[in-house]
C-alpha positions as CSV (number, residue, x, y, z in Angstrom):
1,X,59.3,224.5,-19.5
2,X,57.2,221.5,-20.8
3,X,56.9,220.7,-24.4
4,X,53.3,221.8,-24.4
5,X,54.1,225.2,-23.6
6,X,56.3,225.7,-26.4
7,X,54.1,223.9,-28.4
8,X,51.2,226.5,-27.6
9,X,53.9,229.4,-27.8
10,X,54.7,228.8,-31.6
11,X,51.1,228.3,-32.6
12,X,50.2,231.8,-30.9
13,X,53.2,233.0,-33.2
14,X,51.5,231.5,-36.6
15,X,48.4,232.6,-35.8
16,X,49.5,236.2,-34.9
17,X,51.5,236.0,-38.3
18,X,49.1,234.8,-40.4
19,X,46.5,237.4,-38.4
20,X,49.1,240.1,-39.4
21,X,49.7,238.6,-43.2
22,X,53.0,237.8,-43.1
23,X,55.0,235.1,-45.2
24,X,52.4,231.8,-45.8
25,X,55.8,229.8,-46.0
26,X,56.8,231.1,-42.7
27,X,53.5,230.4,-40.9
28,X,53.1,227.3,-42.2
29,X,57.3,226.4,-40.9
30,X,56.4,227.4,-37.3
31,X,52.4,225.7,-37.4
32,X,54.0,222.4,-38.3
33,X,56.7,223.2,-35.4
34,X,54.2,223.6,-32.9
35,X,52.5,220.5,-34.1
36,X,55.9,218.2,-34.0
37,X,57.5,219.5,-30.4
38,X,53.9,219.1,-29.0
39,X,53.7,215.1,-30.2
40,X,57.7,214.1,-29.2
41,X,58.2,211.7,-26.6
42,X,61.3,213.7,-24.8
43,X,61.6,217.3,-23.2
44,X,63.0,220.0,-25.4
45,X,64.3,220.9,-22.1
46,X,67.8,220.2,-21.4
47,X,68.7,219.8,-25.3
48,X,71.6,222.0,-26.9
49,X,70.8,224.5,-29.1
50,X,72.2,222.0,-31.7
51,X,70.8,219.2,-30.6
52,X,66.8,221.0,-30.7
53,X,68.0,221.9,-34.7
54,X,67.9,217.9,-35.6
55,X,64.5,217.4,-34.2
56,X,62.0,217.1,-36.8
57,X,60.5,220.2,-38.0
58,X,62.8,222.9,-36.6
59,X,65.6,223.8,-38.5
60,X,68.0,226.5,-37.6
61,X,65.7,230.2,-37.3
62,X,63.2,228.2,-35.4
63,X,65.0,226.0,-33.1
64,X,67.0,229.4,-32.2
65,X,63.5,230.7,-31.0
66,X,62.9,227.7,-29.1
67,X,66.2,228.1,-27.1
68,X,65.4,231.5,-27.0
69,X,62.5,230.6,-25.1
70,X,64.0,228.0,-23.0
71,X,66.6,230.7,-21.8
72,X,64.1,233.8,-21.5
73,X,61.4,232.7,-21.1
74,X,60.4,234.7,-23.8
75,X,60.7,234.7,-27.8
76,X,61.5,238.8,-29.2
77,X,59.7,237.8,-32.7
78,X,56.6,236.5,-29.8
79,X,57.3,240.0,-28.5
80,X,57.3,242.5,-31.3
81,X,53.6,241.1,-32.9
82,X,52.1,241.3,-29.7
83,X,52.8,244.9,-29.3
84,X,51.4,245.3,-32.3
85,X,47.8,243.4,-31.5
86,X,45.5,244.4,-29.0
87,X,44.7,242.1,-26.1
88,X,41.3,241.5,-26.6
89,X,42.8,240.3,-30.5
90,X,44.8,237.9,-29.1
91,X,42.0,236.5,-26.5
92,X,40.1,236.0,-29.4
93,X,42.6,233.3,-30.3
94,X,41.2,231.1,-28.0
95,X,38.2,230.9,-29.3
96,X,37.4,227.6,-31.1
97,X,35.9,227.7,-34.7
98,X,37.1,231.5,-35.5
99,X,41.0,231.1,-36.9
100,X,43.2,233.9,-37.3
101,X,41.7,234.7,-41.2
102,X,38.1,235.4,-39.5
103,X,39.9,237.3,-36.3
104,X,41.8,239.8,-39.3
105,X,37.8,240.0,-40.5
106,X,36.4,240.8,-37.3
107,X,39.4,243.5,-36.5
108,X,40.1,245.2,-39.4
109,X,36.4,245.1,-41.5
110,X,34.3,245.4,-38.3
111,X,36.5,247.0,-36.2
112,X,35.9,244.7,-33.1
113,X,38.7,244.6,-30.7
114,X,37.8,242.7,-27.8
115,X,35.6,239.8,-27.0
116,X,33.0,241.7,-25.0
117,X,32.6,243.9,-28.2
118,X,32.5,240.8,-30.8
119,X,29.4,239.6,-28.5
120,X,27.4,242.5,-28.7
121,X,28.3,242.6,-32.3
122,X,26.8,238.5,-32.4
123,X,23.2,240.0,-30.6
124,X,23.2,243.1,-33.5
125,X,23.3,240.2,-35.9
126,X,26.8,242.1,-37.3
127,X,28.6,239.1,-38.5
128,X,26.6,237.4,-40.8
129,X,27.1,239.8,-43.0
130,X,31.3,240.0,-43.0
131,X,33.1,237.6,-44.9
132,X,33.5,234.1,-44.2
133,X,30.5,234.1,-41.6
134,X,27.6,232.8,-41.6
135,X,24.6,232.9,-39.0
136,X,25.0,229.4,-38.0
137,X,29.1,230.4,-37.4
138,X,27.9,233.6,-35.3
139,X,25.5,231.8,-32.9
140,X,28.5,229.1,-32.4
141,X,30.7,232.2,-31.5
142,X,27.7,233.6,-29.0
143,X,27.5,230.0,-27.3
144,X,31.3,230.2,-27.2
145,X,31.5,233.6,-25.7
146,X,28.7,232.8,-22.8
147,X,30.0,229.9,-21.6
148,X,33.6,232.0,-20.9
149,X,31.4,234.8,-19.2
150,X,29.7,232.1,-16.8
151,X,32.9,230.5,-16.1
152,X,33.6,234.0,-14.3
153,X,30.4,233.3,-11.8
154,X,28.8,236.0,-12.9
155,X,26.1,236.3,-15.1
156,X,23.9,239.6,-16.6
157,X,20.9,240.1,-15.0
158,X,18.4,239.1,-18.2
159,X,20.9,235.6,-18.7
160,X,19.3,234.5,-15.2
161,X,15.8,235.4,-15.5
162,X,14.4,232.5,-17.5
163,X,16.2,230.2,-14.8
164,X,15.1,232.1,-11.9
165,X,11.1,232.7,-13.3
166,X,10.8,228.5,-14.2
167,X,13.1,227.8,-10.9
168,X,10.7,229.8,-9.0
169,X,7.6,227.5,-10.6
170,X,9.2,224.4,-9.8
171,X,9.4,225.3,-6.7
172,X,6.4,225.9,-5.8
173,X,4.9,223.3,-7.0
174,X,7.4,221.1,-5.2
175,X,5.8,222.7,-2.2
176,X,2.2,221.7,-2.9
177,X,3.3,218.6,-1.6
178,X,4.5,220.1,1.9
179,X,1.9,220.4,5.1
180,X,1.0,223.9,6.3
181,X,0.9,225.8,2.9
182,X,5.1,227.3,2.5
183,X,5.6,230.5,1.6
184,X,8.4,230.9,-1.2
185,X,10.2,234.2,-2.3
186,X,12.5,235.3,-4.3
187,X,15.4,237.7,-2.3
188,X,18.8,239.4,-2.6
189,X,20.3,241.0,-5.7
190,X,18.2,239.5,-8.1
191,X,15.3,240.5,-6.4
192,X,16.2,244.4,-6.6
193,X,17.6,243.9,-9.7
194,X,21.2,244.5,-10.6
195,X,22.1,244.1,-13.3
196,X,25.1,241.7,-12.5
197,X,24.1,238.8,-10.5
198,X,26.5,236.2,-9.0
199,X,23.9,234.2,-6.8
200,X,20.4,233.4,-6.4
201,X,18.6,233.5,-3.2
202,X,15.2,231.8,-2.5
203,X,13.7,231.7,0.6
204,X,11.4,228.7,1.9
205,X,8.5,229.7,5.4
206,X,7.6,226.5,6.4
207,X,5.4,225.1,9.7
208,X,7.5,222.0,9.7
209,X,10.9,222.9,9.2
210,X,11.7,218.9,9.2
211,X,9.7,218.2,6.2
212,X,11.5,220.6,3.9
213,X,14.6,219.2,5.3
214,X,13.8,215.4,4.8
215,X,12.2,216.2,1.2
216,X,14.4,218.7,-0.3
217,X,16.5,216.3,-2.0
218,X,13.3,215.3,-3.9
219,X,13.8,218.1,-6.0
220,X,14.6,217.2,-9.0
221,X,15.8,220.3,-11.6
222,X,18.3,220.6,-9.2
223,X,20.9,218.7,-6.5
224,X,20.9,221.0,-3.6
225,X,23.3,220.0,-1.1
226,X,23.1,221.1,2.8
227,X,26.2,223.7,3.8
228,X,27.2,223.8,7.4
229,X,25.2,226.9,8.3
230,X,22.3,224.7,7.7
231,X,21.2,226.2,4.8
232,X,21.4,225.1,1.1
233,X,23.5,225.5,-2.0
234,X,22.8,223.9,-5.7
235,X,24.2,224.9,-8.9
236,X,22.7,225.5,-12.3
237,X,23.4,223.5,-15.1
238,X,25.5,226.7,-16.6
239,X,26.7,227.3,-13.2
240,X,25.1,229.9,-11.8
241,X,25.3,229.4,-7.8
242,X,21.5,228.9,-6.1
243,X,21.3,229.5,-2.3
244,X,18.2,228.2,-0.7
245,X,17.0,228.8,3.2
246,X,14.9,227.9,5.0
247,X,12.8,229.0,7.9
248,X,10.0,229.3,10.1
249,X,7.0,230.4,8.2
250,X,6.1,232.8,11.2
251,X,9.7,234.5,10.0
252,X,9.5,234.4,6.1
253,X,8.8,238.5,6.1
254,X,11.8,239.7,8.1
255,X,14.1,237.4,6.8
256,X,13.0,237.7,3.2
257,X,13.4,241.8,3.9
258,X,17.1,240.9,5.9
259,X,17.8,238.8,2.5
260,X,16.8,241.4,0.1
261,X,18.1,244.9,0.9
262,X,21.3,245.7,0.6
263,X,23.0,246.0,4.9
264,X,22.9,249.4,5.2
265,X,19.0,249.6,4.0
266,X,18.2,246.4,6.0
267,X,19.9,247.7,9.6
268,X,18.7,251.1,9.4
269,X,15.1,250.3,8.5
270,X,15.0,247.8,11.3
271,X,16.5,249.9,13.8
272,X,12.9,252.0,13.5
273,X,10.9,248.5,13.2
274,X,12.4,246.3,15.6
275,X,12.5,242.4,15.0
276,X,9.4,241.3,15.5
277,X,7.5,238.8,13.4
278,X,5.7,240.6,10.6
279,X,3.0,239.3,8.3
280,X,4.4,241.2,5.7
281,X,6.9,243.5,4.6
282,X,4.2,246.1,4.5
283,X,3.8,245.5,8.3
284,X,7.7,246.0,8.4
285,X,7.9,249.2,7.4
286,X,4.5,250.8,8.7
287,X,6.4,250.0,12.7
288,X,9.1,251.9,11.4
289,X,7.0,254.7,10.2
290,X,7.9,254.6,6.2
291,X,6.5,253.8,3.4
292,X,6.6,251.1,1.5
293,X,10.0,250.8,-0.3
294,X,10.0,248.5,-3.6
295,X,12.8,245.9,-3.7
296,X,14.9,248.1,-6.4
297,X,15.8,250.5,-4.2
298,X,16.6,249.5,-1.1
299,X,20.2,250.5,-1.8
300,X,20.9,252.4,1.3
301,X,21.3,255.8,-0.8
302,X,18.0,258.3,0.0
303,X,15.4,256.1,0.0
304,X,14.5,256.0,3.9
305,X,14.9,260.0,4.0
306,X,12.1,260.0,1.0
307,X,10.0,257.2,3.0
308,X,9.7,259.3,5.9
309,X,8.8,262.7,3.8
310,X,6.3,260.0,1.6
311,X,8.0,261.4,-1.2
312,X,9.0,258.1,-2.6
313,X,8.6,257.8,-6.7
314,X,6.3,256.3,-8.1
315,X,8.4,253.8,-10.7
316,X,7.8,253.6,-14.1
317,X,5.9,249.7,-15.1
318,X,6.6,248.5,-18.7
319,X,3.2,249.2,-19.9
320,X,4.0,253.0,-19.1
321,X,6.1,252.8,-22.3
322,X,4.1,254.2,-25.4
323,X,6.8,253.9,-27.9
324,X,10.3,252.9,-28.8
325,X,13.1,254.9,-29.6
326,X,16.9,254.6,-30.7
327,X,16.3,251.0,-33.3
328,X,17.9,249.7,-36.2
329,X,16.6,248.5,-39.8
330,X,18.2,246.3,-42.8
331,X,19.0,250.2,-43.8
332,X,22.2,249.6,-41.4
333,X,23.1,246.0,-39.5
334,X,19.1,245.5,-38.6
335,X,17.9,241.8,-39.2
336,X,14.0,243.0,-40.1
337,X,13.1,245.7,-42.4
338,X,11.7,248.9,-41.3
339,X,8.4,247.9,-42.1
340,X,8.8,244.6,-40.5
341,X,10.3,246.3,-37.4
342,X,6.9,248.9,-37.5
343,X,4.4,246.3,-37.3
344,X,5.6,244.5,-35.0
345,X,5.7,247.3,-32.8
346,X,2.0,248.1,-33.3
347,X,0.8,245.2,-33.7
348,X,2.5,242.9,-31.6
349,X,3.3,245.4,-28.7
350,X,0.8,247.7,-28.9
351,X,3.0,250.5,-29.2
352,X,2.1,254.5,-30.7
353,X,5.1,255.4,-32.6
354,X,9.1,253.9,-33.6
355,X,11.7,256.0,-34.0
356,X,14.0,254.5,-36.2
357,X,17.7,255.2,-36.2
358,X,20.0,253.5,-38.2
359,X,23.5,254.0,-38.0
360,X,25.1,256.9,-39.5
361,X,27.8,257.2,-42.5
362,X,30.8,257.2,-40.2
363,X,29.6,253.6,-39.0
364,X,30.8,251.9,-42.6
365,X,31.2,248.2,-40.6
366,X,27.1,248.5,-39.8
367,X,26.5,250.3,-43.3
368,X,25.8,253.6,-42.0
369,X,23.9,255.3,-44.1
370,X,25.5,258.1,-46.4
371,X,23.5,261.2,-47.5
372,X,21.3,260.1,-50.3
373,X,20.6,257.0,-48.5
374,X,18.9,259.0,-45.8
375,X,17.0,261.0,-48.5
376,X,15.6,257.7,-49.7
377,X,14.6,256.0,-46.7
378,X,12.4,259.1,-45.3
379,X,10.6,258.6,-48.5
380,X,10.2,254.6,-47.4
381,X,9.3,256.3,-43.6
382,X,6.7,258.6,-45.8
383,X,5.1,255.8,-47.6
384,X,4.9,253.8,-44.3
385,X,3.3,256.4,-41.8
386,X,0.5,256.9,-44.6
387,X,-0.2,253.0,-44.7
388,X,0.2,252.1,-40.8
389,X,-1.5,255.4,-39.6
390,X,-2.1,256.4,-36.7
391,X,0.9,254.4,-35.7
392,X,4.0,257.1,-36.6
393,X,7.5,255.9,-37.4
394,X,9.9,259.0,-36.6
395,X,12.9,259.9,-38.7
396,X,15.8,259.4,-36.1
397,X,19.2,258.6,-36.8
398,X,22.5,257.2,-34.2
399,X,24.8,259.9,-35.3
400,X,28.6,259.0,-34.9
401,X,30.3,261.6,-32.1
402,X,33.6,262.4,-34.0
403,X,36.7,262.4,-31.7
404,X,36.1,266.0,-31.5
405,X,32.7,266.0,-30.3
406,X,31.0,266.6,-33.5
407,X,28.9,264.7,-35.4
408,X,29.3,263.3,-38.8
409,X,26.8,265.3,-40.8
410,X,26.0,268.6,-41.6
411,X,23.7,270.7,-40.3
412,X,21.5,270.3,-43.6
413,X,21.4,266.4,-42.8
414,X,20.7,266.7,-39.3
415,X,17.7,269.2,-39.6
416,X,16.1,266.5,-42.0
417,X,15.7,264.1,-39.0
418,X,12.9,264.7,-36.7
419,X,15.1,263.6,-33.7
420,X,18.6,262.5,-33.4
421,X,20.7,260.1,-30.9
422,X,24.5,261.0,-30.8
423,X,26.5,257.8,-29.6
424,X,30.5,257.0,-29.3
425,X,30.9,254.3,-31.2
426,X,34.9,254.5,-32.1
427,X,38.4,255.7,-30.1
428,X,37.3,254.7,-26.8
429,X,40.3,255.3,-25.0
430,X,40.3,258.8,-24.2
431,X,41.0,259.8,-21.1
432,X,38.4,261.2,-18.6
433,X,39.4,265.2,-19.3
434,X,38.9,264.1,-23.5
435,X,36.0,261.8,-23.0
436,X,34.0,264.1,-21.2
437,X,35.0,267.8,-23.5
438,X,33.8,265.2,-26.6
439,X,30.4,264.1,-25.1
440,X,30.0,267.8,-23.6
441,X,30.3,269.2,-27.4
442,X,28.1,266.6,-29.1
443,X,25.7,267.7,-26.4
444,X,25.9,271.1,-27.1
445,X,25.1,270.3,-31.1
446,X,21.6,272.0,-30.8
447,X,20.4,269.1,-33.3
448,X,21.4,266.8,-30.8
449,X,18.4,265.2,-29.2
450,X,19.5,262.2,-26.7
451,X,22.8,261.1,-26.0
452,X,23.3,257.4,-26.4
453,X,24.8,254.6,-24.4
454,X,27.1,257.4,-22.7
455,X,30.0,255.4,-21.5
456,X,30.0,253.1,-24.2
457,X,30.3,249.9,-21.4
458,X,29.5,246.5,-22.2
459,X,28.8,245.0,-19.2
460,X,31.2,241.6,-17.4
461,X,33.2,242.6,-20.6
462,X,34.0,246.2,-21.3
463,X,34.0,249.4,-18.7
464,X,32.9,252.4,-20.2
465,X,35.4,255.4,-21.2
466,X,36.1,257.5,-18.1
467,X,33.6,260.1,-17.9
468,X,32.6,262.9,-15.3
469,X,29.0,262.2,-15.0
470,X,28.0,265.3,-13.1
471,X,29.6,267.8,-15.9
472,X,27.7,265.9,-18.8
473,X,24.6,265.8,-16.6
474,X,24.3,269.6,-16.1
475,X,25.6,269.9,-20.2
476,X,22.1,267.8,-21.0
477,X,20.3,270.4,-18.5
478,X,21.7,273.4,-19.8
479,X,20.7,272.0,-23.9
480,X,17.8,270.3,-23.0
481,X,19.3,266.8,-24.1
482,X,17.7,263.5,-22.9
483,X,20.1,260.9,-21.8
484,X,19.5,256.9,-23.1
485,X,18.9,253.9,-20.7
486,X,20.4,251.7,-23.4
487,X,18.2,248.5,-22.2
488,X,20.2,246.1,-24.1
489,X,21.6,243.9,-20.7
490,X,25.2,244.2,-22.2
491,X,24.9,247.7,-21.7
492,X,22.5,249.5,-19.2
493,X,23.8,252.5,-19.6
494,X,23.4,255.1,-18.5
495,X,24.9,253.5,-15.1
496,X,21.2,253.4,-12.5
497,X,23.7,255.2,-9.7
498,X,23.6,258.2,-11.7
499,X,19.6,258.2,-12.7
500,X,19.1,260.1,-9.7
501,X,21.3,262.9,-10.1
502,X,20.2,263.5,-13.5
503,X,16.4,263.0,-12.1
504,X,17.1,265.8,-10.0
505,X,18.6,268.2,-12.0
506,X,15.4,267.6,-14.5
507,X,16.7,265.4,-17.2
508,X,14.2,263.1,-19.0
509,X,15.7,259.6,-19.8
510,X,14.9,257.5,-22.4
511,X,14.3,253.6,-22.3
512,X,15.7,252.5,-25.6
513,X,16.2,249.2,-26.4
514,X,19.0,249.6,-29.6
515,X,17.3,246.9,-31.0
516,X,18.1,245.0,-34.0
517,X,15.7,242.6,-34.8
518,X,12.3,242.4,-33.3
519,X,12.8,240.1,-30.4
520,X,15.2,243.2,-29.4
521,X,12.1,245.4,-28.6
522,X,11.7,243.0,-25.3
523,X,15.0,244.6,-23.9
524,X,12.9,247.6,-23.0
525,X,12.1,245.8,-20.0
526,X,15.3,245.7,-18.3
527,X,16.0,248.9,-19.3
528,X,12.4,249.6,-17.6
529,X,13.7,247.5,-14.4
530,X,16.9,249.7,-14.4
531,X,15.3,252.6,-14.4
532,X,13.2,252.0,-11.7
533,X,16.3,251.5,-9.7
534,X,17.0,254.9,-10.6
535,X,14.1,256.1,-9.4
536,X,12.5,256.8,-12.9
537,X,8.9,257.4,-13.3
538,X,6.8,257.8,-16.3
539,X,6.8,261.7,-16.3
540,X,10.5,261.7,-16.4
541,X,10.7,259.1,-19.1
542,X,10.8,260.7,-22.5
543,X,9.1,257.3,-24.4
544,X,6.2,256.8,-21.7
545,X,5.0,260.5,-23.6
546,X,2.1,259.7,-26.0
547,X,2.3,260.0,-29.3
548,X,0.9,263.6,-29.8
549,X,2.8,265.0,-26.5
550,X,6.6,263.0,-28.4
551,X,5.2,264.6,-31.5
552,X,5.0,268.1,-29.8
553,X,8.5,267.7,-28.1
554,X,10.5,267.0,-30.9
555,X,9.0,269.8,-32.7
556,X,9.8,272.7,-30.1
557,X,12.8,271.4,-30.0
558,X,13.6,271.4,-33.9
């Protein structure tokens, strides 16, 4: 064991004592350990017990940890605080600029657990307000925390889209300067949209295959470097990975359709089409007798079956959306006030109504609001709808779901709202049996009017609670509950490979974007590009309802 290890083992013990407020003296003993063993010029390895109690620093109780250690492998003080911090705690440890007295912030005030979490918490703008932080401290934390995601090689869908959409420019301008007039596209995962993405895949047609090959490395943005099947490979400057190949432009349209759908989709299409060259992917699947099938679904679940019967959907677009539901104010953890957050909606997106829903009382680490905080900002809601008429803010609220499926006002409160979202924010470790009676009950609440982010997931960072999907599908049928497409891109949940089911059974979604601030109102459209991989289409999207229809709806079902 190298002196760096046990250098690094006795400064995880400080930090977890000083996170768990233990003795300052004591910390500060095994800190300036850490720091001495890490600078000597000699293994610790090797030494007597005796012998590591003269070095500098160490004394008796800690050079007995250290040949603990050395022996073990291990250190039972090292042992015993870890049980008693959870793993995502102790990751956080890592992170440079946030010390163990911000960590005991972020765990105990905001109740924050994990890194995945203390990100989302960074986009709700949730830590400028703790103790100690600042907003130029929280977007250090945010940088911190995305450049450990991309070190994984995979990236959310909405982290890639500014690179792909000015990639995408460059090239094609690039190709102004090749003969024949190239065709460029834009293929594989991104293309239909998942919402995880570990590669890029752009597609060059050209007449002079040669050319491309010979000028490519004139490309400047980025280095792309020829692989052994010919085609090419470049990185991003965050390191997202960026395939490029090329081919003969009379090919472009079957290989950009071989290079978008997912294999099953792409074999079984083409078995009915053949391999010819096609002029577009229109052409491909007219020879195979279907209609067209947009990029988001060609996932190889029922989408040929509804090609053949033309009883594809028709998939919502974002200017389908006439308002914006499930969004926070300064009343809870919102940047923008309420009337900030209103105007912006009307006058910036064009938009018929906001439903506002700051966080309820349970939520004390966003300042949920308690009773007679409610009563006074439906007055503010009052004052508001009179000045921006005909634009409408309703009065919605993100009710806490209690561990026992109830939610954390009375009936009194709730009936004051004119629509309400019930969301698991806390105890997310139930298992699937719990998690799903819970969600089941809150459905059941008949004030209950969509159920929020149901699995609680934060994408490349958190899974969602265990749930069975089905069960708390047919609970929403059976109340008449709408489900959330949370559209933040940490979240997009509900989970696309369930839209379909609950399409079918007759559940409206909802395309929220949970936003925080106004820039958060954008979000909508990936939850809009999810939900077309779902199959969603305006008449089954509960916010694509005009004002007077949303008005009517939440009335019948007060």
């Amino acid at each position: 064991m190298e002196n760096k290890t046990i250098a690094r083992t006795l400064r995880l013990l400080s930090q977890l004592m000083e996170l768990h407020n233990e003795n300052p003296f004591k910390i500060k003993s095994i800190a300036n350990a850490a720091f001495k063993v890490d600078k000597l010029p000699y293994p610790v390895k090797g030494k007597t017990i005796e012998e590591i109690s003269q070095i500098d620093g160490l004394g008796k109780s800690i050079s007995a940890k250290v040949w603990e250690l050395l022996e073990t492998g291990s250190m039972t003080e090292l042992e015993q605080i870890l049980a008693q911090t959870p793993t995502g705690i102790v990751e956080m440890l890592g992170i440079k600029g946030i010390g163990p007295k911000k960590i005991a912030v972020i765990w105990k005030d905001l109740a924050i657990e994990n890194i995945g979490e203390l990100y989302y918490a960074c986009n709700e703008n949730r830590l400028i307000e703790a103790k100690g932080f600042g907003l130029k401290t929280q977007e250090e934390i945010k940088k911190i925390i995305e450049f450990k995601m991309a070190a994984s090689g995979k990236f959310l869908y909405a982290q890639t889209e500014i690179l792909v959409n000015k990639l995408y420019a460059d090239l094609a301008i690039w190709l102004n300067t090749i003969s024949g007039d190239p065709l460029l596209g834009i293929a594989g995962a991104y293309r239909r949209c998942l919402e995880i993405i570990e590669e890029i895949e752009l597609l060059i047609g050209a007449e002079t295959l040669e050319e491309i090959h010979t000028k490519i490395t004139t490309f400047e943005p980025l280095v792309f470097e020829q692989q052994t099947d010919g085609n090419y490979l470049a990185n991003s400057p965050f390191g997202l990975k960026i395939k490029l190949y090329i081919v003969q432009k009379s090919d472009f349209y079957l290989n950009w359709f071989k290079l978008t759908g997912n294999e099953q989709h792409v074999n079984e299409v083409l078995a009915l089409a053949g391999s010819d060259a096609f002029t577009s992917e229109q052409e491909i699947y007219q020879k195979a007798g279907l209609a067209y099938v947009e990029p988001e679904l060609r996932e190889g679940l029922n989408e040929i079956q509804l090609a053949k019967e033309n009883k594809l959907p028709i998939l919502l677009t974002d200017a389908d959306l006439k308002g914006s539901l499930h969004n926070h104010s300064t009343w809870s953890d919102g940047v923008h006030t309420l009337e900030e957050m209103a105007v912006f909606c009307k006058d910036n997106l064009r938009l018929e109504y906001l439903g506002i829903c700051d966080h309820s009382r349970s939520a004390f680490y966003a300042n949920g609001l308690n009773e007679q905080r409610v009563y006074a900002q439906h007055q503010e809601i009052e004052a508001l709808n009179a000045k921006l008429a005909p634009f409408r803010i309703f009065k919605g609220i993100e009710s806490d779901i209690l561990n026992d499926g109830s939610l954390d006002y009375s009936d009194e409160i709730l009936k004051t709202f004119d629509f309400v979202v019930a969301s698991v924010h806390s105890n997310l470790r139930m298992d699937e049996q719990k998690a799903t009676a819970r969600l089941i009950k809150a459905v059941e609440n008949p004030y209950t009017t969509i159920l929020g982010h149901p699995t609680g997931r934060l994408l490349l960072s958190r899974k969602g609670y265990p749930i069975d999907y089905a069960k708390v599908i047919d609970a929403c049928v059976a109340n008449n509950v709408v489900i959330e497409i949370n559209a933040n891109p940490l979240r997009l949940d509900l989970d696309w490979r369930w839209h379909r089911y609950a399409l079918e059974k007759g559940v409206l979604l909802s395309v929220n974007p949970d936003a925080h601030r106004k820039e958060g109102f954008h979000d909508m459209h990936y939850g809009v590009l999810i939900g077309r991989k779902g199959g969603l289409t305006a008449k089954q999207c509960l916010n694509a309802l005009s004002l007077q229809d949303i008005a009517q709806y939440f009335g019948n079902k007060k």
